[in-house]
N, C-alpha and C positions, 0 to 999 in steps of 0.2 A: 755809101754804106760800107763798112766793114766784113771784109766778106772772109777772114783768115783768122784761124784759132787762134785762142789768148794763153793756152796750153805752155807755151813757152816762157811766157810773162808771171804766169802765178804759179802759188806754193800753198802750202799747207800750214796751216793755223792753229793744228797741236804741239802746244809747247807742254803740257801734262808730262809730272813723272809721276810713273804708276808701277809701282814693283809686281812683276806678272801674277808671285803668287798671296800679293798681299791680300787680294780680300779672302780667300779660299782660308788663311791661316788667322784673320782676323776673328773670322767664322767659330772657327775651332776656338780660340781661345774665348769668345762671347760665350760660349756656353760651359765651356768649366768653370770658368767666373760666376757666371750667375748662379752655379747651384753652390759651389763654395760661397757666396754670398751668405745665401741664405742660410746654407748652415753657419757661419761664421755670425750673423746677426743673430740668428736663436739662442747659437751660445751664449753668446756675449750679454746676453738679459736675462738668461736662466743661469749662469755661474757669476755674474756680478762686476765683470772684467772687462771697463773701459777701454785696454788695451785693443784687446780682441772684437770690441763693438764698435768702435773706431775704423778697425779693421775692417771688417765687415762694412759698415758705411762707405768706407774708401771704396773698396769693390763695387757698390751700389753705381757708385760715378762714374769708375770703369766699365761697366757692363754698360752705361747711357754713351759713355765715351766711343764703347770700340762700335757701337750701333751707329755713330757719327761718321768713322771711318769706313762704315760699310756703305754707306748712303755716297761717302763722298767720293766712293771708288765706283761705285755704280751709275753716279752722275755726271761725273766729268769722263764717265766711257760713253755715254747717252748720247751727251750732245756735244763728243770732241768735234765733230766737225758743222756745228749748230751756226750758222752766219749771225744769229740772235748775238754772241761773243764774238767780243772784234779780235782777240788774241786767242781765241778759243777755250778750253776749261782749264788751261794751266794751276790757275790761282786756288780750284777747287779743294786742292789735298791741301793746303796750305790754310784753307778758310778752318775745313777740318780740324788742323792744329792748332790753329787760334780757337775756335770753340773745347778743347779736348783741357787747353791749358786757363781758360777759363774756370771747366769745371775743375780742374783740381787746386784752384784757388778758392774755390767755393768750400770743397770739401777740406780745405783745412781748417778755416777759418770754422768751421762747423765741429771740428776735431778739440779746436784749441778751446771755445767755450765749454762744451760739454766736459773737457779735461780739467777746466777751472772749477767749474760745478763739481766734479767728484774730488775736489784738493777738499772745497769748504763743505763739499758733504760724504764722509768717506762710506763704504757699499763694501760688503763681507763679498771674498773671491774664493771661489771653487778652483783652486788652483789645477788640480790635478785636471780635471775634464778639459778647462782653460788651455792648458799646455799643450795636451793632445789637438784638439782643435786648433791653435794655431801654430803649430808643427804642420797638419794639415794645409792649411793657407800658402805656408811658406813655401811646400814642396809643389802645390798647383802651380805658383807664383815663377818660380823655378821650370820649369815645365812649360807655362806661356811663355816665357822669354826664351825658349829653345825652339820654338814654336815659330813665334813671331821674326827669330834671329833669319830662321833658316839656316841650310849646310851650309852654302856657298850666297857669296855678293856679287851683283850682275857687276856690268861694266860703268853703269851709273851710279854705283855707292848708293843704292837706295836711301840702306838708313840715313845717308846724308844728308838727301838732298828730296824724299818723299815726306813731308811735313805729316800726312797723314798717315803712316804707317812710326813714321821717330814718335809719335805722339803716341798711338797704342803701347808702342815698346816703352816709353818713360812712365805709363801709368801702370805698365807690368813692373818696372823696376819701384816706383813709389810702393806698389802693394808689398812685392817682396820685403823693402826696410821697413813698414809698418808690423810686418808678421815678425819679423827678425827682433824689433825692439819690444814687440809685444812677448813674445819668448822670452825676451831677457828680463823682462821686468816683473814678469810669474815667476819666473823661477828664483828670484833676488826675494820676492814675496814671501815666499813658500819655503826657502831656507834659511833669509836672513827675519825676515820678519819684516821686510820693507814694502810695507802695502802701496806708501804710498808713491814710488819707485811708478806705478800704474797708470796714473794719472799723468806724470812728469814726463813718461815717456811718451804719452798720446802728445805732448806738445812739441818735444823734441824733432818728434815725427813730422808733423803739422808745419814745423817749420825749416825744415828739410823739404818737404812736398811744394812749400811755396817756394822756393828759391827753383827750383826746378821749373815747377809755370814760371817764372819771369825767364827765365831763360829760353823759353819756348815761344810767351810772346816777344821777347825781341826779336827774336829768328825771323816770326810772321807774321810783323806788323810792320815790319818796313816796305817786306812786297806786296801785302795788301794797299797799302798807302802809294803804291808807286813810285817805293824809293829806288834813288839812282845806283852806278854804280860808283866804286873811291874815285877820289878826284885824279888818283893818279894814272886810273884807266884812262878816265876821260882825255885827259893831257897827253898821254899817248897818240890817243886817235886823230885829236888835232895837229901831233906832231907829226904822225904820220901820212896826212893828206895836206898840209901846208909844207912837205917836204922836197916836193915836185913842182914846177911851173910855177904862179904866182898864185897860185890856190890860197886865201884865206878862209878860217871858218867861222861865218858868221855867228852861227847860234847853233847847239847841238843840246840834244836831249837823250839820253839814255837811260833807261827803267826796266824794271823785271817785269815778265810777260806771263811769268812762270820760276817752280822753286831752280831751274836753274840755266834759264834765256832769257836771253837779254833784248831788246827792241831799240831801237835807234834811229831819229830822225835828226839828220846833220844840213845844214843850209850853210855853200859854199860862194863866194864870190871869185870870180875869178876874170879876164880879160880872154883868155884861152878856154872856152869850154871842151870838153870832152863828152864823149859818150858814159853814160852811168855805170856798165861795166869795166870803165877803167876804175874808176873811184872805188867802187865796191869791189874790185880788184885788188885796192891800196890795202884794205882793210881784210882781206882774207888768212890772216892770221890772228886776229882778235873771235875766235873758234867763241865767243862765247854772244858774241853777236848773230840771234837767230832771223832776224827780221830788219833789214837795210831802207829805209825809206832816204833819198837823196834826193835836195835840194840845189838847183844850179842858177846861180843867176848871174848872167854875161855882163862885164863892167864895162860899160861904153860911155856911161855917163862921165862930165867932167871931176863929180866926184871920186870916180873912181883914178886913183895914183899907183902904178906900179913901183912896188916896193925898190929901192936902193938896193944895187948889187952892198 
């Protein structure tokens, strides 16, 4: 029996990036949202202005969004060290950002009918009230994104590399263009006479918001999927452990664990084996490799041919 700690042998299983004060600020911005919401939706059906109800809709998604964010900040802290996850809750904030940029694929498309609808059927605007109201939108909009920014960036470029918090902040930056175009399009209304400026803009918007989700799920669909990393890492790593002794590398796998660690199972053939911390020695500059599994298998067989000097 084993009578000596494994203490030395193992590690830890959080790969999560979680910006410290991301939920605390997500917080705050969930709830100026929701009551701009709602004043933004009441406008928007008692002065007549697609723009602005648009607006308000988009919000509605945002307020479901940054409640996404909140769940996912609070459950990948739950069960960071849960053995239930073989890699631990890395992929949590990242699952976040794929749901977050779902919904505001949703809510464009929701955006752009409803905008087609008021082109073939046009609706009398309360320009003045309109304006005000989303003058208002803009500057909450403006305000969550100072919010969500924060003063300072830790050492891990959150907004980089935290799927669920870049997601909050892109749905803060979608609300802002949506209040921005819908201002422009009241007041084009309201001085030039271009009503229908209101409608055109809800689409404009709409489809500005959707190019933004696609760019969100690319981000967060290749680490949910388990995608690798470039080939030219990979080639690296094999050059750098087939650079010593007659080390080839049979089969290697590398995938994200998390929005930004990496996981690696490398299978080596060799006539020379070594102890595993040399190998994982070799490779102690690939900084982005959080989890080393090594494979050794000693070539004795006559298949095995050492390579020509």
């Amino acid at each position: 029996m084993h009578i000596h700690s494994l203490n030395n042998w193992q590690h830890t299983h959080d790969f999560a990036v979680i910006h410290e004060q991301g939920e605390k600020r997500t917080k705050q911005v969930l709830i100026i949202t929701a009551v701009t919401m709602i004043v933004e939706i009441l406008a928007g059906i008692e002065y007549g202005s697609m723009a602005l109800l648009a607006d308000g809709w988009h919000m509605g998604t945002h307020v479901a969004a940054f409640m996404i964010t909140i769940f996912a900040y609070r459950y990948a802290d739950k069960h960071a060290n849960n053995p239930a996850f073989t890699f631990g809750t890395g992929k949590v904030s990242v699952l976040g950002g794929f749901a977050s940029a779902i919904a505001l694929s949703g809510v464009s498309l929701v955006m752009i009918i409803e905008s087609v609808r008021r082109i073939l059927e046009p609706q009398p605007i309360h320009f003045n009230e309109a304006i005000g109201v989303a003058a208002l939108g803009l500057f909450i909009n403006i305000l969550s994104a100072f919010i969500l920014q924060g003063r300072h960036s830790n050492k891990h470029d959150e907004h980089r590399h935290d799927h669920n918090l870049k997601a909050a902040y892109m749905h803060v930056l979608a609300d802002a263009l949506t209040s921005l175009l819908a201002i422009a399009a009241l007041v084009c209304g309201k001085y030039l006479g271009w009503n229908w400026l209101d409608p055109i803009i809800g689409i404009v918007g709409a489809a500005v918001i959707m190019r933004w989700s696609y760019t969100l799920l690319k981000e967060t669909s290749p680490i949910l999927l388990d995608g690798s990393i470039e080939g030219e890492y990979i080639s690296a790593i094999t050059e750098k452990i087939e650079s010593t002794m007659d080390n080839q590398v049979s089969d290697i796998h590398v995938w994200k664990v998390g929005p930004v660690h990496y996981s690696a199972i490398i299978s080596i053939v060799t006539h020379y084996p070594q102890k595993i911390e040399y190998y994982k020695n070799l490779l102690k500059d690939f900084k982005e490799l959080s989890h080393i599994t090594i494979e050794i298998n000693n070539c004795t067989s006559e298949l095995c041919v050492i390579p020509e000097e």
